[in-house]
N, C-alpha and C positions, 0 to 999 in steps of 0.2 A: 799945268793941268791940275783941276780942280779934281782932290780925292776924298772931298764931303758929297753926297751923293743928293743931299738938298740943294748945294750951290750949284751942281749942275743938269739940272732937269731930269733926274734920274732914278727917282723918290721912287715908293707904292702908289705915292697921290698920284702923281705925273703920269705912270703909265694906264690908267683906268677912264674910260672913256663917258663922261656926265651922264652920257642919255642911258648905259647899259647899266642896270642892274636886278638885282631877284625879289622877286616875294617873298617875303619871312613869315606872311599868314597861310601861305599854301600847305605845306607838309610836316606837319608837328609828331613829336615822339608821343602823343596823348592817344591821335587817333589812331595809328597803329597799335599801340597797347590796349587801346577799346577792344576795336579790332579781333587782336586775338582774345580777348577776354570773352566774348560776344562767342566766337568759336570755339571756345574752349568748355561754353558751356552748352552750347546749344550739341555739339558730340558728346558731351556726358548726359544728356537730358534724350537723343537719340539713343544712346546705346542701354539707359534704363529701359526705355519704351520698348525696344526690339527683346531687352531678356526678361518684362513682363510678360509680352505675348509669347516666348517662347516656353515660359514657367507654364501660364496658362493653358496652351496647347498640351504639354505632356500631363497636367493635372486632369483633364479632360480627356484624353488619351487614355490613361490609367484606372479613372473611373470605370470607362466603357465597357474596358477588355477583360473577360474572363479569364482570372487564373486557371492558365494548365496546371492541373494535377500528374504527374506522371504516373499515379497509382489507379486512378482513376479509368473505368472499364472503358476499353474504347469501342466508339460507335460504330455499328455494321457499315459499309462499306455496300454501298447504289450495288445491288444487280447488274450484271454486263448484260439488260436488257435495253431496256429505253430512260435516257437519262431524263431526271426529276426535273420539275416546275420548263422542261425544251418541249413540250410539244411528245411528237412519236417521231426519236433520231435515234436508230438504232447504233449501241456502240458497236457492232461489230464492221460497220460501214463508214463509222467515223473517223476520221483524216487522221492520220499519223503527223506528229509525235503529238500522243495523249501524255496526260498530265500523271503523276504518280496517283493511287489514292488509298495503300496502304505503304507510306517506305520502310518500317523495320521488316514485314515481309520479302521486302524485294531487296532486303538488301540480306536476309536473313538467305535466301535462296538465293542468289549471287554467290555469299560464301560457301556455303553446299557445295556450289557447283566448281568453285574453284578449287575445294578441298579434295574433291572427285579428283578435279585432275593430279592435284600433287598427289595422292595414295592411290592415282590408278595401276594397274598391271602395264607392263611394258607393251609401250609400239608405237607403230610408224605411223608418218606423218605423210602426205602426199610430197612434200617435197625430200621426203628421206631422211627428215632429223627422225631419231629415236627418242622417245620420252620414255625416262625409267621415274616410279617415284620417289619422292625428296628424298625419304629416308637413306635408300638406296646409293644415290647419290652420294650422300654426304656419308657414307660408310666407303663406298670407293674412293674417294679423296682424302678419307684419314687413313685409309690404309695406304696408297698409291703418291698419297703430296700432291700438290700442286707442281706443272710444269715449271721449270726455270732455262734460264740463260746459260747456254755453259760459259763458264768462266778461262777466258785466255789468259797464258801464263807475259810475262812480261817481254822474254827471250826467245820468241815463234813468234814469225808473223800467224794470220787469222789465214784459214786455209779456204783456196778458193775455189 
């Protein structure tokens, strides 16, 4: 037995078949590094363009808009007759939910109203809780504690 692999048919030449083989001009490492080159700039030259107009936009933006002053008198507030540049629509006919059109008032009377109830005088509720105010409250509980858990001892069962 022949254990040269030339003397017996056995080679890389031998097994490869004449007619098969590849293109070497088809897929080169040049065009794919184009390629991404080409991509690489074509998204940095995108993403300048998109944070031009977006610079643009808020310069533009900014011009427009009048600084709030917070010290500055604020403007009366439309009559709850017939709302401005509509025609004759009377607000008191006009569809629920309206828009705010002073909020520190309305939030200013909001708080009022909830302060009423922590400093009201004692009473009942239709379902029969009692409301006393905070104050009161919080003087019953430093004097009184908070409920707790009684504490079982180790050597008693818990009684039932």
């Amino acid at each position: 037995m022949h254990t040269n692999p030339k003397q017996n048919g056995s080679g890389p030449e031998h097994n490869q078949h004449p007619e098969v083989s590849f293109e070497k001009r088809d897929l080169g490492a040049r065009g794919i590094l184009l390629f991404f080159a080409v991509l690489f700039i074509a998204g940095a030259a995108i993403h300048l363009v998109v944070w031009g107009v977006y610079e643009a936009f808020v310069n533009v933006g900014e011009t427009r808009q009048a600084t709030a002053n917070p010290m500055a008198p604020r403007q009366q507030a439309p009559t709850p007759g017939v709302l401005q540049n509509a025609g004759s629509i009377n607000l008191k006919q006009f569809p629920e939910p309206r828009l705010q059109n002073d909020e520190p008032t309305d939030m200013n009377r909001f708080l009022w109203q909830e302060g009423q109830l922590l400093e009201a005088k004692p009473w009942r509720d239709q379902t029969g809780a009692i409301h006393i105010p905070i104050a009161e409250a919080m003087r019953i509980v430093a004097q009184k504690g908070l409920p707790a858990r009684q504490v079982e001892s180790a050597g008693q069962p818990p009684n039932q």
